[in-house]
C-alpha positions as CSV (number, residue, x, y, z in Angstrom):
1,X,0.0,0.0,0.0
2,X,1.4,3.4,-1.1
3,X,1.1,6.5,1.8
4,X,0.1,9.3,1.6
5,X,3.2,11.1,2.1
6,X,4.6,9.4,-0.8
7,X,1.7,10.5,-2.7
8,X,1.6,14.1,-2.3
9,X,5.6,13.8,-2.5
10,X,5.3,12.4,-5.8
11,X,2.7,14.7,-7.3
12,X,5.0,17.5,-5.8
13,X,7.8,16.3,-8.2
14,X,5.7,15.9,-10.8
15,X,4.2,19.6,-10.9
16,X,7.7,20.9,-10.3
17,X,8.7,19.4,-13.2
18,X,5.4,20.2,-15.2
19,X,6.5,24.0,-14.2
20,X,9.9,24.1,-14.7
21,X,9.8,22.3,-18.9
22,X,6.9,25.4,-19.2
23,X,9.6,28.0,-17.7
24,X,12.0,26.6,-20.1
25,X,10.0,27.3,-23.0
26,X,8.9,30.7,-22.7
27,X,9.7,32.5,-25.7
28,X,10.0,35.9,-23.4
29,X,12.9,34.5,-21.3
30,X,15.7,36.4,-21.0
31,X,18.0,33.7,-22.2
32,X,16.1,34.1,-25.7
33,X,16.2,38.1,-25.9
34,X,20.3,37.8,-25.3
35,X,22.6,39.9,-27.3
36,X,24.1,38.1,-30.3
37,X,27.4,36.9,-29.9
38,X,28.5,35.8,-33.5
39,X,30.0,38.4,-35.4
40,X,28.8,38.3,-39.0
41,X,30.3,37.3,-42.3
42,X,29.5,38.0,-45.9
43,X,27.7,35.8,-46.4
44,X,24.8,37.1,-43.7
45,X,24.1,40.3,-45.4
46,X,20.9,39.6,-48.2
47,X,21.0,41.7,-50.9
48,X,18.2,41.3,-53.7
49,X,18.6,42.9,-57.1
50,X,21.1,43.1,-59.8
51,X,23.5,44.7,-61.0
52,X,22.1,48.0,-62.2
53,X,18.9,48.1,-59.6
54,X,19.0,49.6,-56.6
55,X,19.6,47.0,-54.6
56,X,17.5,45.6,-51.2
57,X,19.8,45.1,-48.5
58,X,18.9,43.1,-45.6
59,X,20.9,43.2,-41.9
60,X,20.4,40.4,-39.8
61,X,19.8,40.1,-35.8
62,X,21.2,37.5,-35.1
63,X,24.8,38.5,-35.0
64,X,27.5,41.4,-34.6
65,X,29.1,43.8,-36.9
66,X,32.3,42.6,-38.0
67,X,35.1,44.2,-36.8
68,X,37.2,44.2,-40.0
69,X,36.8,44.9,-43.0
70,X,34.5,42.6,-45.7
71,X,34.6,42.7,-49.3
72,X,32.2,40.6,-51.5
73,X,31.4,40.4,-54.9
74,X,27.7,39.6,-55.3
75,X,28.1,40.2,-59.1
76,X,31.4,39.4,-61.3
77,X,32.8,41.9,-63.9
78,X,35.2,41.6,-66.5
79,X,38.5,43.2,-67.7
80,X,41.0,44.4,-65.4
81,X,40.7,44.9,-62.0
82,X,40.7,48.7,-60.3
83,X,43.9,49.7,-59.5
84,X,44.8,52.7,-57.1
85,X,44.9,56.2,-58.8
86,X,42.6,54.8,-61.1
87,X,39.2,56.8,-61.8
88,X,35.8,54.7,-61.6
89,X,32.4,55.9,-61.8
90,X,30.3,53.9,-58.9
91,X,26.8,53.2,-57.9
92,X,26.2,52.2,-54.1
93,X,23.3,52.4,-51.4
94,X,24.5,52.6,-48.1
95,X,22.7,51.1,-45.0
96,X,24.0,51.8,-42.1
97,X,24.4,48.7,-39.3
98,X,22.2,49.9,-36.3
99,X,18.8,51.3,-37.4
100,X,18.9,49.1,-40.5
101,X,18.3,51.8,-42.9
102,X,19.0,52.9,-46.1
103,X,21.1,56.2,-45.8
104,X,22.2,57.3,-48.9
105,X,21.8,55.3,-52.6
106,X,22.9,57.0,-55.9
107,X,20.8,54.3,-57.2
108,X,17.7,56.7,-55.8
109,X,19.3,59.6,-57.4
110,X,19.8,58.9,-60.3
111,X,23.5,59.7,-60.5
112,X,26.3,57.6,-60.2
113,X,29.8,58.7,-58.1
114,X,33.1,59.3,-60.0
115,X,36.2,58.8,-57.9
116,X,40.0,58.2,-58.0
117,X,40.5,55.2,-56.1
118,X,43.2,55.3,-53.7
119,X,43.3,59.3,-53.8
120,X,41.4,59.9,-50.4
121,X,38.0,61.3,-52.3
122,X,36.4,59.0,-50.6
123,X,36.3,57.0,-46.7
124,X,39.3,54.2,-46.2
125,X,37.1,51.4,-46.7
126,X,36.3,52.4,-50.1
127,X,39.7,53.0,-51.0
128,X,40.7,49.5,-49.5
129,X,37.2,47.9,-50.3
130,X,37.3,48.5,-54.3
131,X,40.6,47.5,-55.5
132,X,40.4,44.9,-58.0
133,X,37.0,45.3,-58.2
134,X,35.9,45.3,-62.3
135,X,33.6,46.7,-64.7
136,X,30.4,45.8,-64.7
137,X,30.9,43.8,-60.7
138,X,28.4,44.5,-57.9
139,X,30.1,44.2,-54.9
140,X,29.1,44.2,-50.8
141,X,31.3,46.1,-48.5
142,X,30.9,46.5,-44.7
143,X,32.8,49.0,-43.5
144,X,33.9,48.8,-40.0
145,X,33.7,52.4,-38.1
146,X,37.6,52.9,-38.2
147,X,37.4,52.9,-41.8
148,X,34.5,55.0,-42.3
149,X,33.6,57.7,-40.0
150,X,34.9,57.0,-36.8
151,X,33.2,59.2,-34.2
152,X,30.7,60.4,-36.9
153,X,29.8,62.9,-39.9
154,X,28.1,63.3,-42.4
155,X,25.2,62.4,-40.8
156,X,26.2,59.2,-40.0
157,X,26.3,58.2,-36.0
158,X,29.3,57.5,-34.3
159,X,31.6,54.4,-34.8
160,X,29.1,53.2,-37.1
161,X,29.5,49.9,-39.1
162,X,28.5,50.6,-43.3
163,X,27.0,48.3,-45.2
164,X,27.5,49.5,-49.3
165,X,26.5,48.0,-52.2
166,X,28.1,49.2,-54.9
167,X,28.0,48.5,-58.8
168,X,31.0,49.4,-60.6
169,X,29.5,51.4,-63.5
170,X,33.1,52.2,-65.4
171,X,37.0,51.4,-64.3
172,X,39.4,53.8,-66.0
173,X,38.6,56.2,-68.4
């Protein structure tokens, strides 16, 4: 004959564990709202669109801005690739990392950008993040704050990550 100590004792167990697999799935927990601690490649950024379209670029959640600088192309070109001191004429939208919003696009514009790569006309991570790229290429860049705009300008919040994509209208003249 079972007691009734042993009973209630056993229902007791039974509940806390009822409770504690319903805790564990709560969706609000705070284990499931924690920061991200991945730091993002490439290859997380979605851009939709080709080459010649403004494009749609998507920033994910789940993981942090990289720290360095990444360059990919999402498009290839042909010919040669840029070269410093070298003019190109670029499109690009820019988005920045923590609102998730498109800041500036040329696309939008109309207009494309004419640089000399390599000449300081534009921020580092352009000068670094375009060589080699070719004619005709769309290409991802994020820009990590240090080599964009640091502590901030041109409307653009301090130590900011960028996230350009850029389609390389003409390399050389």
């Amino acid at each position: 004959m079972v007691s009734l100590p042993r009973i209630i004792g056993t229902g007791m167990v039974a509940l806390a564990a009822l409770v504690s697999a319903a805790c564990g799935s709560d969706s609000g927990s705070a284990e499931s709202k924690a920061a991200p601690t991945r730091e993002c490649i490439a290859e997380d950024i979605k851009v939709a669109g080709g080459f010649g379209d403004p494009p749609e670029i998507t920033i994910p959640d789940d993981c942090t801005p990289p720290k360095s600088l990444l360059v990919k192309d999402l498009v290839p070109g042909t010919g040669p690739g840029a070269v410093a001191m070298q003019p190109l004429t670029m499109n690009y939208a820019l988005v920045t990392w923590s609102d998730k919003q498109t800041l500036d696009s040329s696309f939008k514009r109309g207009a494309p950008f004419d640089l000399t790569l390599g000449a300081g006309q534009v921020i580092e991570g352009w000068d670094k993040g375009l060589l080699g790229v070719q004619q005709g290429a769309r290409r991802l860049l994020i820009v990590p704050p240090d080599l964009g705009y640091g502590e901030g300008g041109n409307g653009v919040a301090p130590n900011e990550t960028l996230v350009f994509v850029t389609d390389a209208v003409q390399v050389g003249s």
